[in-house]
N, C-alpha and C positions, 0 to 999 in steps of 0.2 A: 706273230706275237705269241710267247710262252705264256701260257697256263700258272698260274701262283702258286708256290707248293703250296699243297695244304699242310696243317699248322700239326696233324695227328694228333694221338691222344695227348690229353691234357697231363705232366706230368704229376706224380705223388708228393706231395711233400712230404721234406724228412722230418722227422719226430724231433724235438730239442729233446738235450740231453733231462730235460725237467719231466718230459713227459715217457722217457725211455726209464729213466730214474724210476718212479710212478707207477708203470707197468712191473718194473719186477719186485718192488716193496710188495703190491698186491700182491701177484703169485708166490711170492714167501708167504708172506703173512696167513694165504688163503691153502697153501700144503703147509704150515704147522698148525692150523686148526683141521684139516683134515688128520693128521697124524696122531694131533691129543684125541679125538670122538673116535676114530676107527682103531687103532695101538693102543691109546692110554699113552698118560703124562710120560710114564716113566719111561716107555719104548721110543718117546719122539724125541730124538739125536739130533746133534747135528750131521751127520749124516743123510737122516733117513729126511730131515727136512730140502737139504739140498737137492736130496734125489727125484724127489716128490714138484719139487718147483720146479727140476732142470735148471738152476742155478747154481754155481761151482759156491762152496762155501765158502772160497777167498772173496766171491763177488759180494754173496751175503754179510761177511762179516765185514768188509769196507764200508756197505751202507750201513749197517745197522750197529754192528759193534760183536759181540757175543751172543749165546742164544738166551739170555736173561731176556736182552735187548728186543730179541726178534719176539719174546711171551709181552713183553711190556709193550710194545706195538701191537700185540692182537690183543689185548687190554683195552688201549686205544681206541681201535678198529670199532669195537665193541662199542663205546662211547657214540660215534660215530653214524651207526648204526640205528643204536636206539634214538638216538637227538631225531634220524630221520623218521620210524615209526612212532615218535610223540609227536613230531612237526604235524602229521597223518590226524593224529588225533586232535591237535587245537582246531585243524584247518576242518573236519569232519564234524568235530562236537555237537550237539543241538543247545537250543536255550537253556532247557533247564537241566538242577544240578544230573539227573539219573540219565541222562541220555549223556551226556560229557563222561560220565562215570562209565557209561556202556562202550563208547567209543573208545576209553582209557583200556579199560579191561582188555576190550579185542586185542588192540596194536602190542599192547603189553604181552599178553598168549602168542601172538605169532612170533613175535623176540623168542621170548625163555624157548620156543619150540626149534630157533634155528641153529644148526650146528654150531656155531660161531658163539652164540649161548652157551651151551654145553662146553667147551673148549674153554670158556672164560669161567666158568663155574669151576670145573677142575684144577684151573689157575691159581683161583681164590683159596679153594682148600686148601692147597698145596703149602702158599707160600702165607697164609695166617700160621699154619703151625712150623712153616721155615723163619718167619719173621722178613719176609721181603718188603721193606718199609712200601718202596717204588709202587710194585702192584698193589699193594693194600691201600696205598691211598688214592690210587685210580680208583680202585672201585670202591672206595667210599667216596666220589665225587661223580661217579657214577649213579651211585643206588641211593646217597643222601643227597645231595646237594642237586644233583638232576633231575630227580625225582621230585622234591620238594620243590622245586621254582616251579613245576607244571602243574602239578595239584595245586598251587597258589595262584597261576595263572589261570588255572581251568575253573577252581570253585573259590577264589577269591571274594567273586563281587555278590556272595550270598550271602555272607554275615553270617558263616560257618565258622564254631569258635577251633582256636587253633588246634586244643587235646582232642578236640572231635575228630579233626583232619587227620589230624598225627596218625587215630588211634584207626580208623577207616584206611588211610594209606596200605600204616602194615597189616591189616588185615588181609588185605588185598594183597598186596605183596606174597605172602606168606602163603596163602592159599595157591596163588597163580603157581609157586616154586613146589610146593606140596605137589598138585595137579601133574605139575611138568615132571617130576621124580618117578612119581609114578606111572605114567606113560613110557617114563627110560626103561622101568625095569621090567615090564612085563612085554609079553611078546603078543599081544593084542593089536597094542598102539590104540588105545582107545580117543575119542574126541573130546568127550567131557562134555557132550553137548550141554545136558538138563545141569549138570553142575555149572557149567558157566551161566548162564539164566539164574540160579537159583545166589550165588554170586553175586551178579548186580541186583535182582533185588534186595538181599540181606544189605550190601554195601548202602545202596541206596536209603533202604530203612535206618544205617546207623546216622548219616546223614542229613536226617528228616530234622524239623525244627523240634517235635518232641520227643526225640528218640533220647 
């Protein structure tokens, strides 16, 4: 009596074409934000982006369209991103408002700090003074409308009136982007530690019921 073959390794399964799709949106996507942070807006081609991802630009431009197309997907991306380090912060937050604030703060610093940030920042400038309707209002559903539903969600149930919020938001906002410029431009790279502390508590103070 023969012995049973054995069955050998277990074979790979093939990728559908949704998940081969998938894989090279990201690596576009993720070689033109390398290309905007390390070249600048102006030097990232199309070219220099297909080179970068090792995909042929006829392949990129079937998925995507043109490279308007492939900025307005790292736009996206961007969206994407942050949704996941605010998820970070509802799920993290503590009871009260200055620990939600604190949580806010952090997740918000490690964004503006990630290249992908940067890349959607130069975006933004770009095409406010090109008038690119598209991206402009990715990122104002971005930076208002995203923004706004979790600061409402996070300090909603305090009976924090709304121009309080509003005005605590862009504070915050506006500091974190501040902080982050200047980290770009000097060759330190500093952390901001006591700045970030000094941050949530001013945030928090404006916050307070008698501030």
């Amino acid at each position: 009596m023969t012995a049973p073959k054995s069955a050998g390794p277990k074979a790979r399964r093939r990728r559908t074409q949704e998940e081969r799709s998938a894989t090279t949106r990201e690596k576009v996507i993720r070689a033109a934000i390398d290309c905007i942070v390390e070249e600048g807006l102006h030097n990232t081609t199309a070219a220099r982006i297909a080179a970068r991802s090792g995909v042929t630009w006829g392949a990129i431009a079937h998925q995507f369209g043109d490279k308007d197309s492939v900025f307005l997907a790292v736009v996206e991306w961007n969206t994407e991103i942050y949704q996941r380090h605010l998820n970070v912060a509802m799920e993290t937050a503590g009871a009260s408002p200055a620990e939600r604030l604190g949580a806010l703060i952090d997740v918000t610093w490690n964004y503006i700090n990630e290249p992908a940030s940067f890349a959607f920042n130069e975006l933004i400038i770009h095409n406010r003074a090109s008038s690119n309707a598209k991206i402009v209002e990715q990122q104002d559903e971005l930076s208002n409308k995203l923004m706004k539903s979790v600061w409402d969600r996070l300090f909603g149930g305090f009976d924090i009136p709304a121009e309080k919020l509003e005005t605590a938001r862009n504070f915050v906002l506006a500091t974190l982007q501040g902080l982050s410029l200047m980290r770009l431009i000097t060759h330190r790279r500093p952390k901001f530690k006591k700045e970030l502390v000094a941050l949530k508590q001013f945030a928090a103070q404006m916050l307070a019921p008698d501030s």
